[in-house]
PDBQT receptor file of N, H, CA, C and O in Angstrom, charges set to zero:
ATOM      1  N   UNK A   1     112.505  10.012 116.174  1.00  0.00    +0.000 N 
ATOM      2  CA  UNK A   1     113.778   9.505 116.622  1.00  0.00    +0.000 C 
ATOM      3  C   UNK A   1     113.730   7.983 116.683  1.00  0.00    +0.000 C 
ATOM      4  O   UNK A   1     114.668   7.402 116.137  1.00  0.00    +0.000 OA
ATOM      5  N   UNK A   2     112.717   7.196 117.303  1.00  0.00    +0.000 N 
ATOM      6  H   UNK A   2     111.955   7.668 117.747  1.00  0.00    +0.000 HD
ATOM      7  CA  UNK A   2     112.488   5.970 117.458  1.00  0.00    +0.000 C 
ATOM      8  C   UNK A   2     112.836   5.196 116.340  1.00  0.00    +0.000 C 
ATOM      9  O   UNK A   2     113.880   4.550 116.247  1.00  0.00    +0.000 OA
ATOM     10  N   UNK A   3     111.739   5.285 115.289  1.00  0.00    +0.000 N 
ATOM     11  H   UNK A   3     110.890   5.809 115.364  1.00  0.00    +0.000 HD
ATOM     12  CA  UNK A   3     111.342   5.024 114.224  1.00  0.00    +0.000 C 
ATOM     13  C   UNK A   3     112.495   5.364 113.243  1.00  0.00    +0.000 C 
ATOM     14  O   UNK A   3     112.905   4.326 112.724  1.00  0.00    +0.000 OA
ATOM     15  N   UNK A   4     113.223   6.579 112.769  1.00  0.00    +0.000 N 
ATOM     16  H   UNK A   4     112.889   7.423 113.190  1.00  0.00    +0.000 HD
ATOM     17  CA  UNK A   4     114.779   6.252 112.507  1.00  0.00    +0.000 C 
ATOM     18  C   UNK A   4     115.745   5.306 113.105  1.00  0.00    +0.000 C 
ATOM     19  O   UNK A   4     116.649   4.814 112.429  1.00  0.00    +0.000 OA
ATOM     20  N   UNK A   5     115.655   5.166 113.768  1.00  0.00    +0.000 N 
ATOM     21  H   UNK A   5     114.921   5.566 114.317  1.00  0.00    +0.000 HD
ATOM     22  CA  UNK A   5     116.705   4.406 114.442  1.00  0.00    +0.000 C 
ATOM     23  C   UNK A   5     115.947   2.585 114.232  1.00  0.00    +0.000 C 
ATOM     24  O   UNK A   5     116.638   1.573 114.119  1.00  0.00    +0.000 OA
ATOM     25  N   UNK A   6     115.051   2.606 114.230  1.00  0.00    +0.000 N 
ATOM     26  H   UNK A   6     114.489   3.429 114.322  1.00  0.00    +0.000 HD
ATOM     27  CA  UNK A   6     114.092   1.035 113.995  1.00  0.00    +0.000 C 
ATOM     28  C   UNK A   6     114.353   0.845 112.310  1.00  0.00    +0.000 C 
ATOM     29  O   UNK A   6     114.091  -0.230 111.769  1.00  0.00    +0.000 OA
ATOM     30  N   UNK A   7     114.832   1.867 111.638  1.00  0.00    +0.000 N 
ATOM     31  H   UNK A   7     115.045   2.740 112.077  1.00  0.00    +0.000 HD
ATOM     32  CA  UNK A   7     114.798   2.052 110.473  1.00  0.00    +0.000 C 
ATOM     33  C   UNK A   7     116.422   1.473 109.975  1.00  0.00    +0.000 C 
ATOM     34  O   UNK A   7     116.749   0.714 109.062  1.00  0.00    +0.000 OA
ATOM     35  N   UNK A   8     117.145   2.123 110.901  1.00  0.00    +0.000 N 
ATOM     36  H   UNK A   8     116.880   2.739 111.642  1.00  0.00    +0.000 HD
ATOM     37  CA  UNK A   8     118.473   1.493 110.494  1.00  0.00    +0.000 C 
ATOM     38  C   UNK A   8     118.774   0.816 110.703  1.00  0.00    +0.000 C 
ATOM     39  O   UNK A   8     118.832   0.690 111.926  1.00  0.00    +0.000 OA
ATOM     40  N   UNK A   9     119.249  -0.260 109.968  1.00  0.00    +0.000 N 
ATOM     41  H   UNK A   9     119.202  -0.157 108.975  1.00  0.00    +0.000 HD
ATOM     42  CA  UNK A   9     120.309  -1.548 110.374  1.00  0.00    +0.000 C 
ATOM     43  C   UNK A   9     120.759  -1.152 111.654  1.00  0.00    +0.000 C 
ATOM     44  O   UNK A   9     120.230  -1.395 112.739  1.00  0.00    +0.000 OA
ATOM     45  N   UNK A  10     122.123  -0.315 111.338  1.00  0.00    +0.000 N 
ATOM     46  H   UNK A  10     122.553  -0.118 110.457  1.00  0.00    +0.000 HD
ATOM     47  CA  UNK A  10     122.735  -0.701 112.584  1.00  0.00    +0.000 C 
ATOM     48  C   UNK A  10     122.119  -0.537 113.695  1.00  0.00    +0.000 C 
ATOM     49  O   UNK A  10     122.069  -1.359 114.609  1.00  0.00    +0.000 OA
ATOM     50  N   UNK A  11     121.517   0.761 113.661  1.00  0.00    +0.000 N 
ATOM     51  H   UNK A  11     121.558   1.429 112.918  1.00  0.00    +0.000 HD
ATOM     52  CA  UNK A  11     120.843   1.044 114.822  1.00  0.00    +0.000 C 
ATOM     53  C   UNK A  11     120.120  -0.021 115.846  1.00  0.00    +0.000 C 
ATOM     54  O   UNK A  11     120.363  -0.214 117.037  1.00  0.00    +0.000 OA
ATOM     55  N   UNK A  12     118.888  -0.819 114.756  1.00  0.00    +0.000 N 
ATOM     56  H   UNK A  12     118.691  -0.662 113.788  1.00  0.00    +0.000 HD
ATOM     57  CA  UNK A  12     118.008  -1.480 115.060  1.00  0.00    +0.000 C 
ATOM     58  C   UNK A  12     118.881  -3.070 115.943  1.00  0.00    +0.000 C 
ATOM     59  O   UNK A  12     118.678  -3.693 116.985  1.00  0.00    +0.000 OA
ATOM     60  N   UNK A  13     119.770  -3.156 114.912  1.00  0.00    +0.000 N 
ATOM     61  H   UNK A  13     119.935  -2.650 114.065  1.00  0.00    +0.000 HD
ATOM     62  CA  UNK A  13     120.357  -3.937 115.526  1.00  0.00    +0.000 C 
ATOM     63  C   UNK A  13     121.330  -4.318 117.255  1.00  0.00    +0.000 C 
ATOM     64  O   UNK A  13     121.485  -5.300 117.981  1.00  0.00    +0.000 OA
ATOM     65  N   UNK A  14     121.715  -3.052 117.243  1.00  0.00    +0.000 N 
ATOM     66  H   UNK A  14     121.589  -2.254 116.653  1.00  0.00    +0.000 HD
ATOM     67  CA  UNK A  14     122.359  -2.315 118.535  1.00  0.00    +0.000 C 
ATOM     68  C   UNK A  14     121.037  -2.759 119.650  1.00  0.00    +0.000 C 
ATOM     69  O   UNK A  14     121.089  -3.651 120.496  1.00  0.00    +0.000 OA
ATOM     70  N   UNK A  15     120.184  -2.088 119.435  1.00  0.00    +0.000 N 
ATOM     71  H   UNK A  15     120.142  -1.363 118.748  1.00  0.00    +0.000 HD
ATOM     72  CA  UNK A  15     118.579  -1.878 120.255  1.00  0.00    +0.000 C 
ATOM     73  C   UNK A  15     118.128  -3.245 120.431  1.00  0.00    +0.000 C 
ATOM     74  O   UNK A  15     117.752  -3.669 121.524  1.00  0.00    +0.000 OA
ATOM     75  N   UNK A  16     118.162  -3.989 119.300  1.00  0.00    +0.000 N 
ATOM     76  H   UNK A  16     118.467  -3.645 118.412  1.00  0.00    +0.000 HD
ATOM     77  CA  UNK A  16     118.027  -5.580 120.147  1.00  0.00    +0.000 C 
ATOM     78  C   UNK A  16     118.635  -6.600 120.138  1.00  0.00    +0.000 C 
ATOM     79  O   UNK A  16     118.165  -7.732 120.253  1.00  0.00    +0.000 OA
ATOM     80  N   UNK A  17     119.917  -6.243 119.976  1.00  0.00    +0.000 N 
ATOM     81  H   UNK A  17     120.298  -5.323 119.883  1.00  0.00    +0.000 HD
ATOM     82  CA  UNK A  17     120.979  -6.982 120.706  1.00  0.00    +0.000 C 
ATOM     83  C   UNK A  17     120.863  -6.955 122.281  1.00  0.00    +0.000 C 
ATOM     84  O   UNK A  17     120.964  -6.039 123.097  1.00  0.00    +0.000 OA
ATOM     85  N   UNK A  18     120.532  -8.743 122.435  1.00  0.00    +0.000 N 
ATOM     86  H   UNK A  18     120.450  -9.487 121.772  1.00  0.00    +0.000 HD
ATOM     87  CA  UNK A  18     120.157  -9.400 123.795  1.00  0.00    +0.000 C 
ATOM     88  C   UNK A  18     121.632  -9.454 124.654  1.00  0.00    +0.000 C 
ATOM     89  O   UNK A  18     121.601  -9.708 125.858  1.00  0.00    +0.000 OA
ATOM     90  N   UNK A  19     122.525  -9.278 124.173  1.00  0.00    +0.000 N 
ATOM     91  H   UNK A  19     122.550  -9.072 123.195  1.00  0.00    +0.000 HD
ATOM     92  CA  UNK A  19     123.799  -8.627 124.846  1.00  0.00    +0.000 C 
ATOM     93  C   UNK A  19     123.991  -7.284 125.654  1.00  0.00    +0.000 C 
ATOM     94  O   UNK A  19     124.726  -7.053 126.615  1.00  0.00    +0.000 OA
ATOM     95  N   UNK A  20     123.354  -6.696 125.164  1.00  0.00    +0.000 N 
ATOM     96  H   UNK A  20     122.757  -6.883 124.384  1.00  0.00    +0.000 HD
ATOM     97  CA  UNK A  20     123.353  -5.435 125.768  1.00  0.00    +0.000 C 
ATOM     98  C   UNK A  20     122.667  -5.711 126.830  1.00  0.00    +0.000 C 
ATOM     99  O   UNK A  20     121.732  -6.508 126.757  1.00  0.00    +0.000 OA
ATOM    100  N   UNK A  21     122.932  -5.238 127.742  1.00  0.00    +0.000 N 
ATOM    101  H   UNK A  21     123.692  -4.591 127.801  1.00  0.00    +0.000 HD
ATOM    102  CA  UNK A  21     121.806  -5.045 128.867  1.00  0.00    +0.000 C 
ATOM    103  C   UNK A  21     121.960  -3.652 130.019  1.00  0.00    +0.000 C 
ATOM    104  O   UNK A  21     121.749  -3.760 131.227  1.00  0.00    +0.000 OA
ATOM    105  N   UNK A  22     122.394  -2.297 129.280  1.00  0.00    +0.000 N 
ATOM    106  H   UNK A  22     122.565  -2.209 128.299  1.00  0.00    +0.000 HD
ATOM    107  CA  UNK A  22     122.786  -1.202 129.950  1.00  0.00    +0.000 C 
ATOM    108  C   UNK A  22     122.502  -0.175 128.796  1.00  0.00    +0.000 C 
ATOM    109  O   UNK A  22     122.975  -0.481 127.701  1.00  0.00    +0.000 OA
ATOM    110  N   UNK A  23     121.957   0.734 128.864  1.00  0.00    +0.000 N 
ATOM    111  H   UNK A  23     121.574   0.983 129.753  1.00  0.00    +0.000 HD
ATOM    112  CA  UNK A  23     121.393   1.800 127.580  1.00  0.00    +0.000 C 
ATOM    113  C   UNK A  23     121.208   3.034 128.208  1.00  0.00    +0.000 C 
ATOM    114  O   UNK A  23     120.205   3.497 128.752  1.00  0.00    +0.000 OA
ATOM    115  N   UNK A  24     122.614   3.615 128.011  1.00  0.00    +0.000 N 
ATOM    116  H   UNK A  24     123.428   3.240 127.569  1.00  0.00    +0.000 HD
ATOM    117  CA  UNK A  24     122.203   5.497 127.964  1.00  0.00    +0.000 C 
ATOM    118  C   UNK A  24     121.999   6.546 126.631  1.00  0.00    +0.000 C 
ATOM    119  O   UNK A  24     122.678   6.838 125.646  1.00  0.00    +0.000 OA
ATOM    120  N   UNK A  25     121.038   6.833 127.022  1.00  0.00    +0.000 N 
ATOM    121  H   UNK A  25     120.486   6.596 127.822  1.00  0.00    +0.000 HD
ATOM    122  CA  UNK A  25     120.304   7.636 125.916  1.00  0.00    +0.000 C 
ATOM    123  C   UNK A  25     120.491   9.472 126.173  1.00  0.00    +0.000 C 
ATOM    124  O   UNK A  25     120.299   9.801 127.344  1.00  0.00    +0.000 OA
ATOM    125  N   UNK A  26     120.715  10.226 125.538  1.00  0.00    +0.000 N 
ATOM    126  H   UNK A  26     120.871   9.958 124.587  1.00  0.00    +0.000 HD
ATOM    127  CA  UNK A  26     120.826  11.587 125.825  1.00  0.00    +0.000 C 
ATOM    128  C   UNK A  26     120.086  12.551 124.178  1.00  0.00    +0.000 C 
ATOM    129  O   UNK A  26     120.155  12.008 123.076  1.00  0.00    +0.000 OA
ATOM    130  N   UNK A  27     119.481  13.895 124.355  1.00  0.00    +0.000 N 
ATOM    131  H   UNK A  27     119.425  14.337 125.251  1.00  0.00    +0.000 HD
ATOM    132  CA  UNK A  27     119.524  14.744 123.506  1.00  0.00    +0.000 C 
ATOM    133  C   UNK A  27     119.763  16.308 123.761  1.00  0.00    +0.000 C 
ATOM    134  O   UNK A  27     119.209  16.907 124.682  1.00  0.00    +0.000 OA
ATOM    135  N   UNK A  28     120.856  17.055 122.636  1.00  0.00    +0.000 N 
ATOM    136  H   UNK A  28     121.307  16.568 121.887  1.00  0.00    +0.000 HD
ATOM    137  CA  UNK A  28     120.776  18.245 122.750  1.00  0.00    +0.000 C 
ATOM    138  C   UNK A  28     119.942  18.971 121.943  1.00  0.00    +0.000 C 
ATOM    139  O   UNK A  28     119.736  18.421 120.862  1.00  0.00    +0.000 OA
ATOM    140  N   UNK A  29     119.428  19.956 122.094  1.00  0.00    +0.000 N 
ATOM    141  H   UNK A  29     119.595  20.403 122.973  1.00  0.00    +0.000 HD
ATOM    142  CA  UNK A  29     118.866  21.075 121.417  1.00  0.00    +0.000 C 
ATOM    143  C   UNK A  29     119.658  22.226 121.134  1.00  0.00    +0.000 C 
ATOM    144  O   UNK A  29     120.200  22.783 122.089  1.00  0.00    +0.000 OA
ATOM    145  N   UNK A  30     119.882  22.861 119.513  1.00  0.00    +0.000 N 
ATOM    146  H   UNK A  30     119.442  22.409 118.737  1.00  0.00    +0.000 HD
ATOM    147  CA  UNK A  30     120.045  23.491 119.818  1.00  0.00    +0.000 C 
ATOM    148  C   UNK A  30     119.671  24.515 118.160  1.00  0.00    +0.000 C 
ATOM    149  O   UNK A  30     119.748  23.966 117.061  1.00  0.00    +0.000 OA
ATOM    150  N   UNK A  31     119.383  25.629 118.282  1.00  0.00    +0.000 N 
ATOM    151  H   UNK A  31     119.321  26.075 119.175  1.00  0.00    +0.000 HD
ATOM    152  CA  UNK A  31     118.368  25.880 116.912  1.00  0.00    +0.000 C 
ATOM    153  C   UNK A  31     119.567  26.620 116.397  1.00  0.00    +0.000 C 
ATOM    154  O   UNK A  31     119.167  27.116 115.344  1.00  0.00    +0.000 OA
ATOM    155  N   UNK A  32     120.637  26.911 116.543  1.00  0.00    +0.000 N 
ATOM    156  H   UNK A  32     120.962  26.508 117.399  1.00  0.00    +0.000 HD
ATOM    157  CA  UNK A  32     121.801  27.643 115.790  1.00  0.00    +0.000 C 
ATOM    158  C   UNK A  32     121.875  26.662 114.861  1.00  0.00    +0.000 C 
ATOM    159  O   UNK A  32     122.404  27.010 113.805  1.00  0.00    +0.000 OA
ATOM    160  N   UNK A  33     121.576  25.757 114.919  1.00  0.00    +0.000 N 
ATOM    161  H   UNK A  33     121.146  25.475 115.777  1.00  0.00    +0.000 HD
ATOM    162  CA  UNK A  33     122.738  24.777 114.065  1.00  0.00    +0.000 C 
ATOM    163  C   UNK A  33     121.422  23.549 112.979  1.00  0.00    +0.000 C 
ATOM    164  O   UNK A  33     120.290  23.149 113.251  1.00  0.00    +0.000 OA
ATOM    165  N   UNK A  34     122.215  23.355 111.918  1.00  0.00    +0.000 N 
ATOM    166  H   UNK A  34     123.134  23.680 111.697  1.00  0.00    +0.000 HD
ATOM    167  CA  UNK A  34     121.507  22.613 110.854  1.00  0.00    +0.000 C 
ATOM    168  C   UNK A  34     120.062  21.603 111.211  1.00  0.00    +0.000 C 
ATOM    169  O   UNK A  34     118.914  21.683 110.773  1.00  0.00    +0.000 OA
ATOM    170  N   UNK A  35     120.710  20.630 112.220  1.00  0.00    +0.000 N 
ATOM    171  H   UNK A  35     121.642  20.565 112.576  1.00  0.00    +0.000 HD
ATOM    172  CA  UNK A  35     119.553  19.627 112.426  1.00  0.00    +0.000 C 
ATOM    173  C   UNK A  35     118.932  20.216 113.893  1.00  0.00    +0.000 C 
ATOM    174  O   UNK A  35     117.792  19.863 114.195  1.00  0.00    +0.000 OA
ATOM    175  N   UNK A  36     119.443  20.824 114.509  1.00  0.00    +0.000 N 
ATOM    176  H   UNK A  36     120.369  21.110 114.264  1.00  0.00    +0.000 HD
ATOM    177  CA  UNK A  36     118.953  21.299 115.751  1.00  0.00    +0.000 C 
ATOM    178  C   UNK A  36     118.783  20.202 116.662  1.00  0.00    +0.000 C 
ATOM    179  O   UNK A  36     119.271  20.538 117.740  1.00  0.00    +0.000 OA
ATOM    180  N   UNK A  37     118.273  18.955 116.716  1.00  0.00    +0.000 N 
ATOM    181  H   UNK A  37     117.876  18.682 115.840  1.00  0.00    +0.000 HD
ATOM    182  CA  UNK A  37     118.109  18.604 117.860  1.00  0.00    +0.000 C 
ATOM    183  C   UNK A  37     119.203  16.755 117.678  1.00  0.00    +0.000 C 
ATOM    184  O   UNK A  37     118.777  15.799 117.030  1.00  0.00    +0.000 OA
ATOM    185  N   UNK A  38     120.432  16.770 118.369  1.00  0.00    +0.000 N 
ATOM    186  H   UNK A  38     120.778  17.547 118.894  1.00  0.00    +0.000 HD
ATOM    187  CA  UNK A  38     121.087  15.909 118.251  1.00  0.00    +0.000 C 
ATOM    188  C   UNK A  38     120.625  14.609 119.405  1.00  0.00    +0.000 C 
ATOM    189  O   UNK A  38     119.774  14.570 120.294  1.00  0.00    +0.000 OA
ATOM    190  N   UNK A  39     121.485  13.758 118.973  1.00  0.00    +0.000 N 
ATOM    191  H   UNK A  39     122.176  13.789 118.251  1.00  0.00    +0.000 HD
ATOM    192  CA  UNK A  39     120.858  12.232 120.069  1.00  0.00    +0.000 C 
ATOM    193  C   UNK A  39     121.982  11.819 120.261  1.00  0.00    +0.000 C 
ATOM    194  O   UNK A  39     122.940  12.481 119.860  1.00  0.00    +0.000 OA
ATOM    195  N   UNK A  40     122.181  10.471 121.006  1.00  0.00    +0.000 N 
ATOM    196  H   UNK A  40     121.404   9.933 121.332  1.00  0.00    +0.000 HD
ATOM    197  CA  UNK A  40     123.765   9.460 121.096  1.00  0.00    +0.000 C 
ATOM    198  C   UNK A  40     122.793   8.720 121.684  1.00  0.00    +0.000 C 
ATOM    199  O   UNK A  40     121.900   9.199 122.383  1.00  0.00    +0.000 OA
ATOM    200  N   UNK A  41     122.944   7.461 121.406  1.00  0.00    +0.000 N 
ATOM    201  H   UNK A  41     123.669   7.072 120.839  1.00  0.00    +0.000 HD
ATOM    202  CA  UNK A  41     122.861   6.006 122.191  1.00  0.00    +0.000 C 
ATOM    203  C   UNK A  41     124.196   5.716 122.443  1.00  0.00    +0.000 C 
ATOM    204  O   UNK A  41     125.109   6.092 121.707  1.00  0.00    +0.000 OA
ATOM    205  N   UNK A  42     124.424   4.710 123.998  1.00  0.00    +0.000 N 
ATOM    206  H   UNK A  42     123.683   4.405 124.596  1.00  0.00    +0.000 HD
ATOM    207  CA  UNK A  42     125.610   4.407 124.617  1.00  0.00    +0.000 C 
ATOM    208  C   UNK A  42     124.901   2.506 124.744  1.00  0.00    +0.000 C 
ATOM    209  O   UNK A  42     123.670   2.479 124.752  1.00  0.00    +0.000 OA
ATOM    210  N   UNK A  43     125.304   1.693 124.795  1.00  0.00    +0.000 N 
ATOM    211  H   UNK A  43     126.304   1.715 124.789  1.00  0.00    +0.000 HD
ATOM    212  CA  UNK A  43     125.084   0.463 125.010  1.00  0.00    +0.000 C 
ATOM    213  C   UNK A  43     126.258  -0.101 125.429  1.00  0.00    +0.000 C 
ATOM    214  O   UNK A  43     127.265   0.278 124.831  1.00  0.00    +0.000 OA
ATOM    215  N   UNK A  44     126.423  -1.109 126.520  1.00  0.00    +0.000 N 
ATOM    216  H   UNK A  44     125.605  -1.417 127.006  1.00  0.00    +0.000 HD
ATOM    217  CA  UNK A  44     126.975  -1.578 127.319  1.00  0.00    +0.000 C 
ATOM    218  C   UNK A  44     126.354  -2.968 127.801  1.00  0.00    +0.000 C 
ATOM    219  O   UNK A  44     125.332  -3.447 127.310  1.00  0.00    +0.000 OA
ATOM    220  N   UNK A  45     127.128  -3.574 128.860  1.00  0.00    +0.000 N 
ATOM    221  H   UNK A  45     127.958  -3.184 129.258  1.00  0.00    +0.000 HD
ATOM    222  CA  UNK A  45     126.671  -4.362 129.453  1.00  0.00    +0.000 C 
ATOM    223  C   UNK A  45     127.757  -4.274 131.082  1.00  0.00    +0.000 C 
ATOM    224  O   UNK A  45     128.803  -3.685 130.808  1.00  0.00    +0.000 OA
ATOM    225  N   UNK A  46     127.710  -4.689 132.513  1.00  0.00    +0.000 N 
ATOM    226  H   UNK A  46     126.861  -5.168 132.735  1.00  0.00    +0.000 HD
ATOM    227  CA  UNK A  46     127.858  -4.569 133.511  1.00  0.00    +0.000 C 
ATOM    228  C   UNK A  46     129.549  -5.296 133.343  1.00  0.00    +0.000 C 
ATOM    229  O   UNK A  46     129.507  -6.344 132.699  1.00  0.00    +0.000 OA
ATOM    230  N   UNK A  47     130.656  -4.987 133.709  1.00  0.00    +0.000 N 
ATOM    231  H   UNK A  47     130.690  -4.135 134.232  1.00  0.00    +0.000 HD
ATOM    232  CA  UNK A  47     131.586  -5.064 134.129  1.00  0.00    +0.000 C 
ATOM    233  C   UNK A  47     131.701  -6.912 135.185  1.00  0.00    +0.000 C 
ATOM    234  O   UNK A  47     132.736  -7.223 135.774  1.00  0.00    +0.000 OA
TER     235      UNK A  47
């Protein structure tokens, strides 16, 4: 998961963007389905 995401542009870029400073991370599992195990990154910064 890491390492994809270090892999993509955007991704990588999101991840160290010094703007951000708030990061929710989540994964589902689930084996019915094609890739089985999904992700979302959320990035933010404080209001």
């Amino acid at each position: 998961m890491d390492d994809g995401w270090l892999k993509s542009d955007s991704h990588c870029a999101n991840l160290m963007n010094p703007n951000f400073t708030e990061l929710g991370m989540a994964m589902i599992k689930d084996e019915s389905t094609k890739y089985i195990h999904y992700w979302t990154q959320n990035f933010g910064t404080p209001r």
